[in-house]
N, C-alpha and C positions, 0 to 999 in steps of 0.2 A: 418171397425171396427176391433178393434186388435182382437187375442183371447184371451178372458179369461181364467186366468188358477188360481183356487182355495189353497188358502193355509191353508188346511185343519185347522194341528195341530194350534189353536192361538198362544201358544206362542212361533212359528218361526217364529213369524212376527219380533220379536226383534232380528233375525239373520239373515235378512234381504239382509245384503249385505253378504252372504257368496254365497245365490242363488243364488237372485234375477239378477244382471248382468247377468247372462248366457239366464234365460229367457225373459228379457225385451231386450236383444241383439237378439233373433230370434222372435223378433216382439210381444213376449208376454205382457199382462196386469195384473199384481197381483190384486187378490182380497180378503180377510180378513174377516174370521167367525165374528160373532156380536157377542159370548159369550168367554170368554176364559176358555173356556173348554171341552173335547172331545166331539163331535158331537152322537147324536144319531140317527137314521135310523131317522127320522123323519126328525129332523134338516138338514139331509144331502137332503133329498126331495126338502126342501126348499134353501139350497144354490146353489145346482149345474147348477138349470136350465141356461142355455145358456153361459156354464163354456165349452171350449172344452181342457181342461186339470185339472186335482188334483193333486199338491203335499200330499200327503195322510201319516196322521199318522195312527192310531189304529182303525178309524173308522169301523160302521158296511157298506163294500159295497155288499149287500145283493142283489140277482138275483131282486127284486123291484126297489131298485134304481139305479144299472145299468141301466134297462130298462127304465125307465123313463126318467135318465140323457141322455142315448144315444142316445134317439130319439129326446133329445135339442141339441144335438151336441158334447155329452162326447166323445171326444176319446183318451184321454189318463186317466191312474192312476196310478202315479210314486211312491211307496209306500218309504219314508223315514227310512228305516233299511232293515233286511235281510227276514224276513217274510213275508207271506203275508195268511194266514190262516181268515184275516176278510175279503177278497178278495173272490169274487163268481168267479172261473178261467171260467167255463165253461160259465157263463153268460157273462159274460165278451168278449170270445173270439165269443157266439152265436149273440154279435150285435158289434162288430168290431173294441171293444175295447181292446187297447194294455196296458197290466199291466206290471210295470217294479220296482226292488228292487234296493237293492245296497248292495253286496255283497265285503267282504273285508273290513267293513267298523265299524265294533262294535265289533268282536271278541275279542280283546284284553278290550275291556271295560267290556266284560261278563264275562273273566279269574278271573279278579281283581276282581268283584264284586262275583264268585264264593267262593274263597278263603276270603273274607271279612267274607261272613257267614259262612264258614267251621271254621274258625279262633272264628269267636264270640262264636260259637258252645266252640272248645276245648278247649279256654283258658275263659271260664264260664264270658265274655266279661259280660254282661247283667247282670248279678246279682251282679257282683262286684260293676260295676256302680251306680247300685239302692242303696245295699246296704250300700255302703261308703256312697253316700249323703245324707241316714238316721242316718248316726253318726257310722256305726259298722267296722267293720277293718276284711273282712270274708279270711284271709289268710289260702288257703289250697293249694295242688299240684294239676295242671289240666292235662290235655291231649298233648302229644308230638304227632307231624304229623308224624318224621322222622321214616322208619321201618315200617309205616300203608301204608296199601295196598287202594290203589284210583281206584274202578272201574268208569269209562268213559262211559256213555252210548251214543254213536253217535260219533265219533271221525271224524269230519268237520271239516272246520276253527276254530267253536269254541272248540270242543272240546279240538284239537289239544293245541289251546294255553294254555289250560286248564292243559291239559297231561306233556305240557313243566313246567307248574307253579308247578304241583306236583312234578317233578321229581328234580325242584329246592328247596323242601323244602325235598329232600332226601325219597318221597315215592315211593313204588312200586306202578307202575300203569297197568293196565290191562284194555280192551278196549273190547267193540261189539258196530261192526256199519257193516250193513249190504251191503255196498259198501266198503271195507275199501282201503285205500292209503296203497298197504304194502308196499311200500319202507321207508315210513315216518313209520312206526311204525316199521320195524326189524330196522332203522338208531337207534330208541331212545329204541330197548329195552321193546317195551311194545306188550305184545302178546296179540292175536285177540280170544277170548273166545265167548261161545255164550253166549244170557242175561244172565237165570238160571246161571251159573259159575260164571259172572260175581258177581252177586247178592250173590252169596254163599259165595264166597272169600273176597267180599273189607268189609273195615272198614270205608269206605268212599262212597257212587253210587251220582255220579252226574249227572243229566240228559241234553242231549245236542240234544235232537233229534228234527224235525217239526214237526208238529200238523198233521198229517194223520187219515185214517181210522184204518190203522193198528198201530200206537200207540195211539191210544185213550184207556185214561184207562188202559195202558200195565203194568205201578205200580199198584197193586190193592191187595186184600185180599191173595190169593197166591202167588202173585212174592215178598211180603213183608213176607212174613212166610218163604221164602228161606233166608232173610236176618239172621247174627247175630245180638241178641238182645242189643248185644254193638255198633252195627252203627247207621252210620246217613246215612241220606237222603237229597242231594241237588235239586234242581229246581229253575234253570232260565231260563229254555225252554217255557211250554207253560203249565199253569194249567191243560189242557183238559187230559193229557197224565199220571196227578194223581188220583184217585178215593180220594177224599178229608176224606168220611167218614171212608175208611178201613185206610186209615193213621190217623185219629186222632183214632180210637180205638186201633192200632199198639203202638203210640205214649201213650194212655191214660191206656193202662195197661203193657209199659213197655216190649214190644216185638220187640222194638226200640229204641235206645235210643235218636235219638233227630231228627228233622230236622230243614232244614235252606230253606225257600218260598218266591222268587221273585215273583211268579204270581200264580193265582188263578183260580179256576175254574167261579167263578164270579168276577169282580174285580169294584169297592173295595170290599172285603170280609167279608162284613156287615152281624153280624149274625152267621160267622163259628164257630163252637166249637175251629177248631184250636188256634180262640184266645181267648181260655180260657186255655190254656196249660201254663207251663215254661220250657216245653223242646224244643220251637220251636224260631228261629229268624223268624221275618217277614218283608221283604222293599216291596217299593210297585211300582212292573214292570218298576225299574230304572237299574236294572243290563246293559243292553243294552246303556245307553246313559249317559255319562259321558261330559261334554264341549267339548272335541275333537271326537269322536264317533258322537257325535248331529251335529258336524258342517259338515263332512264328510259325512256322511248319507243323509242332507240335501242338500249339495254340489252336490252330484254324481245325488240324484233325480230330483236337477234343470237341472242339465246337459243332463239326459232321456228325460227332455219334451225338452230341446231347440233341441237336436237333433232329434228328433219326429215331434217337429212343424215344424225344416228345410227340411225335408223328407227323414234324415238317419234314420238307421236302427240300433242302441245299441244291437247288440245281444248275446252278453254277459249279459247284464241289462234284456231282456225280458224274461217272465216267460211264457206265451203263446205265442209260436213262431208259433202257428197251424194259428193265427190270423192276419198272416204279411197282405197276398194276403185281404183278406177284410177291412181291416185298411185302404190300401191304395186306396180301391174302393170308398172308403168314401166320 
């Protein structure tokens, strides 16, 4: 019997042949959710059983359904982008399960979509919109980028390309990431501040960090009262890392002057006050995946399970590398 390997996200089924070859070439079998739409812990209970691989979008894989799936024969979960924060690592690596990302592969789609809402933000994109279609002609002068200072919060892959996109539309940028690449940052000019500085100086903070214990919540009621009441506030990182309700009172009495929200702390964000504002843009957790990002991301993930299923080792792609030696006792 071949192995089964799950294709979580449904609508990768219609990119099909971007993966699929590399897995059905190391003997894999595709198999395809029955809904087309993110899976919930529950739903995932239900597909995985006797699946020994997941092409894995956003799903929750929660230390339950690990456990469950592994002991039917889960032992891969190739997650489709650079994250993996819905990923239990340590449940994961405690039944011998190998989790693998793909890394280099949506950066530049997170730049563009940073700068989309920094852009809608200064040039009052949204309301011109609205209100031209109501019949009104609202011509006034908006916000110039060039000479505004861009702090960087995480300066990665993504940030990086992020930092490059600023400095192409002529702003100062300034940077904290608690790892940083200094050679990449004295080549382009952009010095390494801690957050607080950060926060104090840009007229721009975009956040680019992962979902850890130490930034959960790190925007919150005091690090946004360090900000000027004339900035904004970016996020395409990861909701968990915004305190929703100290930013919309920020936002809602004007202690801020706007933000721009790829992802939320619940999503969809049914119910937040944030959308009751009009100082906020809001898209909903597409920054990451663009047509070429989605093919690429999905690409490299088929290519973690076929080499997994053939018994190499990606380890550059593994995220739990503590996990090799029992993976392969499996």
């Amino acid at each position: 019997m071949k192995p089964r390997v799950l294709i979580s996200p449904a609508p990768l089924k219609e990119i099909e042949p971007v993966y699929g070859p590399a897995i059905t070439a190391a003997g894999g079998e595709m198999v395809f959710p029955e809904r087309n739409v993110q899976m919930t812990e529950a739903e995932l209970m239900t597909q995985l059983p006797g699946c020994v691989a997941t092409l894995a979008g956003s799903e929750p894989y929660t230390r339950a359904v690990i456990a469950a799936a592994a002991a039917q024969g889960l032992k891969i979960i190739a997650r489709a982008g650079v994250g993996y924060d819905g990923v239990d690592l340590d449940a994961a690596t405690d039944h011998g399960v190998a989790v693998t990302f793909a890394p280099g592969t949506n950066q530049d789609a997170v730049a563009e979509h940073t700068f989309t809402l920094v852009l809608a933000l200064a040039k009052n994109l949204i309301a011109q919109h609205t209100l031209i279609k109501a019949g009104q002609w609202p011509r006034r002068a908006n916000l110039p980028l060039r000479g505004k200072t861009l702090g960087v919060v995480g300066l990665g892959r993504i940030g990086k390309a992020v930092a490059l996109r600023g400095k192409a539309f002529l702003m100062n940028v300034v940077a904290h990431e608690p790892f940083p690449d200094a050679a990449f940052a004295a080549a382009h000019g952009i010095p390494l501040l801690p957050f607080d500085e950060v926060l104090k100086q840009s007229d721009w903070v975009t956040l680019h960090m992962p979902m850890l214990a130490e930034s959960r919540q790190c925007v919150n009621a005091r690090s946004l009262g360090l900000m000027k009441p004339t900035a904004y506030l970016i996020n395409t990182s990861r909701g968990g890392v915004v305190n929703e309700a100290d930013l919309y009172d920020a936002l809602k009495n004007k202690r801020l002057a706007g933000a721009g929200l790829d992802v939320f702390e619940e999503e969809p964000p049914a119910g937040s006050p944030l959308l009751t504002l009009d100082n906020v843009v809001l898209t909903a957790h597409t920054a990451g995946v663009d047509l070429q990002s989605r093919d690429d991301m999905a690409r490299v993930a088929g290519q973690a399970i076929a080499k997994l299923l053939a018994g190499d080792w990606p380890a550059d792609w593994v995220v739990n590398p503590a996990v090799k030696e029992k993976f392969f006792a499996r």
